[in-house]
C-alpha positions as CSV (number, residue, x, y, z in Angstrom):
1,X,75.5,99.7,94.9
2,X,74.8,102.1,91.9
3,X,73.5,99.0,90.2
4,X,76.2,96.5,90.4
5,X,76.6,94.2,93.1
6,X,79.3,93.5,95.3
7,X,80.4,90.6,98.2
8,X,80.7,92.3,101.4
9,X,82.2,90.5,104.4
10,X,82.9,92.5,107.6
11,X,85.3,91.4,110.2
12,X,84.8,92.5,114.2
13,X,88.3,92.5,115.7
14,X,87.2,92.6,118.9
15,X,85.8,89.2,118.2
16,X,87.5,87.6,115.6
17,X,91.5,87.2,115.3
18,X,92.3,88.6,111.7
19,X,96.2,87.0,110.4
20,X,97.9,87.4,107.3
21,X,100.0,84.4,105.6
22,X,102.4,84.1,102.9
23,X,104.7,81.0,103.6
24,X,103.6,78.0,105.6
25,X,105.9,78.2,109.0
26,X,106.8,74.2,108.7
27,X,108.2,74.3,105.1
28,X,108.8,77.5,103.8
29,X,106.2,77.0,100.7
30,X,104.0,79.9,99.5
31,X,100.1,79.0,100.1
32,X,99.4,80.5,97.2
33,X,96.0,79.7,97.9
34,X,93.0,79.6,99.8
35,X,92.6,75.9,99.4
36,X,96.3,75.6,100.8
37,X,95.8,77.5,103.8
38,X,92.6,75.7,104.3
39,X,94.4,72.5,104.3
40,X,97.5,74.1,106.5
41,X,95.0,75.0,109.1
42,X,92.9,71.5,109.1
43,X,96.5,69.8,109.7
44,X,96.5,72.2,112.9
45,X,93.2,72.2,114.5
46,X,91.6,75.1,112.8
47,X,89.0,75.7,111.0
48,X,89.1,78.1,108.6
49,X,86.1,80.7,108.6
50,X,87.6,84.0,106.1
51,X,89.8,84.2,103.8
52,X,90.9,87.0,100.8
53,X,93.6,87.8,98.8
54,X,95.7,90.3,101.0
55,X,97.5,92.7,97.5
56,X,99.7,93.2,94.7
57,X,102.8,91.3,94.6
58,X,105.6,90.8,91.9
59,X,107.0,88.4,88.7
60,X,108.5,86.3,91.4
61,X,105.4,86.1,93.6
62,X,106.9,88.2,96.2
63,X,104.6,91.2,97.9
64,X,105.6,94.1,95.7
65,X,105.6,96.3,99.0
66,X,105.4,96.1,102.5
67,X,104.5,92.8,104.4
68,X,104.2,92.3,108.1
69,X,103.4,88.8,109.8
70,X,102.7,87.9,113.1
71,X,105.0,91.3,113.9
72,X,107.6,90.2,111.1
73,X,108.3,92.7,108.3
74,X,109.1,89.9,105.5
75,X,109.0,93.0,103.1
76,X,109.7,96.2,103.9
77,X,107.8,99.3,102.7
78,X,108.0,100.4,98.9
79,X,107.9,104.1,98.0
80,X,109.4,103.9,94.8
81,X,107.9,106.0,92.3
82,X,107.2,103.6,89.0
83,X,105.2,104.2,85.8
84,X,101.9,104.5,86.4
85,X,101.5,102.1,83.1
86,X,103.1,99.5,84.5
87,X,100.9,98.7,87.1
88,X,98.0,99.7,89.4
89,X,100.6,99.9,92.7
90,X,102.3,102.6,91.0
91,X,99.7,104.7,90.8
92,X,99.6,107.4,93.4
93,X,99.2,107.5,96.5
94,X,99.3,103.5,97.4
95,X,98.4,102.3,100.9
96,X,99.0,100.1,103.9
97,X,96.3,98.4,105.8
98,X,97.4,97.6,109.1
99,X,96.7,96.1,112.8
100,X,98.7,97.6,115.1
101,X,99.5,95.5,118.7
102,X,96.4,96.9,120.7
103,X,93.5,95.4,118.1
104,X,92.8,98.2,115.8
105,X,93.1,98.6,112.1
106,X,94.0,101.5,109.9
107,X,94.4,102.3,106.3
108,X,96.8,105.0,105.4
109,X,99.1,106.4,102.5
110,X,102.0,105.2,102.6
111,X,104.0,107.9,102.8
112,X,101.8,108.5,106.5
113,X,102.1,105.1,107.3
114,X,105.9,105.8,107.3
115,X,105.9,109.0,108.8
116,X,103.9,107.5,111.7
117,X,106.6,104.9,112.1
118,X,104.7,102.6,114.5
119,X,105.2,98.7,114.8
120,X,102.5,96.9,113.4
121,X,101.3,93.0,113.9
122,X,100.0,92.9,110.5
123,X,100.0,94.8,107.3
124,X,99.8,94.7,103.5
125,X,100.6,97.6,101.2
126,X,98.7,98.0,98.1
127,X,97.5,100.4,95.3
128,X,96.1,103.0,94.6
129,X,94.1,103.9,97.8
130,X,90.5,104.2,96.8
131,X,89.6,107.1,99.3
132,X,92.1,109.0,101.3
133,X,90.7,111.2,104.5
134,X,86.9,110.9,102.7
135,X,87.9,111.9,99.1
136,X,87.6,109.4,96.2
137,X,91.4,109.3,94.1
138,X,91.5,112.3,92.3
139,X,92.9,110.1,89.7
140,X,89.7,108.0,88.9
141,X,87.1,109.2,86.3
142,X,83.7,108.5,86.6
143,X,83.3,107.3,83.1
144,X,86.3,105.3,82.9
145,X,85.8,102.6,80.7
146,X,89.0,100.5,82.3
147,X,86.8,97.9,84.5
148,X,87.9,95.0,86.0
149,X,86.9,92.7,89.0
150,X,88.5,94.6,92.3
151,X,88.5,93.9,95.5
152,X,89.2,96.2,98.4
153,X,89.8,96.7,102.2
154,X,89.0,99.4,104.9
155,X,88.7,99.9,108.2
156,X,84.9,101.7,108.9
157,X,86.0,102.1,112.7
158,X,89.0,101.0,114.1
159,X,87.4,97.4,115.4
160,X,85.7,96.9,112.3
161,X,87.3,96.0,109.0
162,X,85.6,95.9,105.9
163,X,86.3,93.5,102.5
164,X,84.9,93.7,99.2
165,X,84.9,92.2,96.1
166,X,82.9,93.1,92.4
167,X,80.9,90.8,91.1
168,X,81.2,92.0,88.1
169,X,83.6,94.3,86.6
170,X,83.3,97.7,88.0
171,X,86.0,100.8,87.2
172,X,88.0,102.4,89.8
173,X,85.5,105.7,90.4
174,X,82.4,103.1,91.4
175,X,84.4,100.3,93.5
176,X,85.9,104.0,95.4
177,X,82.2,104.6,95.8
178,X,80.8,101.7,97.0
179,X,83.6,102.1,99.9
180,X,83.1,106.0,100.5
181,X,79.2,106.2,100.1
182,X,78.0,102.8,100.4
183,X,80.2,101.2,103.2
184,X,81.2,104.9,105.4
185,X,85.2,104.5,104.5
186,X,87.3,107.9,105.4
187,X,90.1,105.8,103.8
188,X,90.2,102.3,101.5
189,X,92.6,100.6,100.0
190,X,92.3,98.6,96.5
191,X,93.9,95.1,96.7
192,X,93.6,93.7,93.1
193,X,91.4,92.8,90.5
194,X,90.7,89.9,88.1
195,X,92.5,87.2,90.6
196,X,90.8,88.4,93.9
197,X,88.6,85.6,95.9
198,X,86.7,85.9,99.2
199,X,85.8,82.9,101.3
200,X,83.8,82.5,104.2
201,X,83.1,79.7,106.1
202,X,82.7,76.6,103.2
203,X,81.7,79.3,100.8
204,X,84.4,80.7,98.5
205,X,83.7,83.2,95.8
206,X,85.5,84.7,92.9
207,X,84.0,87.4,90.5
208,X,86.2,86.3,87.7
209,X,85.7,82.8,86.2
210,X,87.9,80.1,87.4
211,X,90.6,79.8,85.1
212,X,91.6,83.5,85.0
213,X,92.7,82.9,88.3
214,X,96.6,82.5,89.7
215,X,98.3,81.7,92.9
216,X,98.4,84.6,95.7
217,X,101.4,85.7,97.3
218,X,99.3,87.3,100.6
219,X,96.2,85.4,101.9
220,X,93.6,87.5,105.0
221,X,92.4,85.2,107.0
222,X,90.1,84.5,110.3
223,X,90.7,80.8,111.6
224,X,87.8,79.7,114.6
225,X,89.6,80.0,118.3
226,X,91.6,76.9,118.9
């Protein structure tokens, strides 16, 4: 897409079971990996087919905003208002992604995500949102020279989420693009950059080299049915 190239992976929740994981239920220890949770789910049975880093989270490897498991808010939602300097979460507006009880998925501000005030069975809140009701962020430039590997999340219909990641570094105004114009996303949320793996089934792929990469706090995943 507009000459760079991108990892797509697109998830069908009427077939596939998406889940979000932070801490393994037995111990209390953050995954902080896709490796870990691969191993977690070969100790149970499951086979791991997906897998992504799920958003931004803090110093002490805590999600920086909201975080829903299995219908668990571990951390509730975060509207403060920080310095756009310090971080790309504080630039405005941030999102959730969510799956709500009956199966379908949503990305919204989250200041509508609030105002909705529905119970959700998963969700991960993140920043900026890439395209909000069909417009790109009025905050990204076209000829931004900040790039960075990013990776992002939507939800083309509400049974059909979408995941990307750059394979090379992209700025904010293209990796909104791909979503908007090449993938069909009213709204998309970004979910980080340099750090951000995809992995499906045996394959795992990072844009950034190895070593520039650190422990997650969120991981996305799709295990095979039990």
């Amino acid at each position: 897409f507009d000459g760079q190239r991108f990892h797509v992976v697109t998830i069908d929740l009427t077939r596939q079971t998406l889940s979000l994981h932070w801490r393994d239920p037995d111990t209390g220890t953050a995954y902080g990996g896709i490796e870990q949770l691969q191993q977690w789910g070969a100790q149970h049975g499951r086979r791991l087919l997906f897998a992504a880093n799920a958003g931004i989270y803090d110093r002490k490897n805590a999600p920086l905003g909201l975080f829903v498991e299995n219908g668990r808010t571990l951390v509730p939602l975060n509207l403060a208002h920080g310095n756009p300097a310090a971080g790309n979460f504080s630039l405005r507006p941030n999102g959730v992604f969510a799956v709500y009880p009956d199966g379908h998925a949503a990305v919204r501000t989250s200041e509508a995500f609030k105002a909705d005030g529905k119970p959700v069975k998963l969700a991960t809140q993140s920043g900026p949102m890439l395209v909000i009701d069909g417009q790109l962020n009025p905050q990204f430039e076209d000829e931004s020279a900040s790039v960075k590997w990013r990776s992002g999340v939507c939800a083309v219909t509400p049974q059909k989420v979408v995941f990307a990641v750059s394979e090379t570094p992209v700025n904010f105004h293209t990796f909104a693009s791909l979503f908007r114009d090449g993938l069909g996303c009213r709204d998309a949320l970004y979910l980080d950059g340099t750090i951000s793996q995809i992995y499906v089934d045996g394959e795992g792929y990072s844009g950034a080299p190895t070593f520039m990469l650190k422990p997650y706090a969120g991981i996305f995943a799709v295990f095979d049915k039990p």
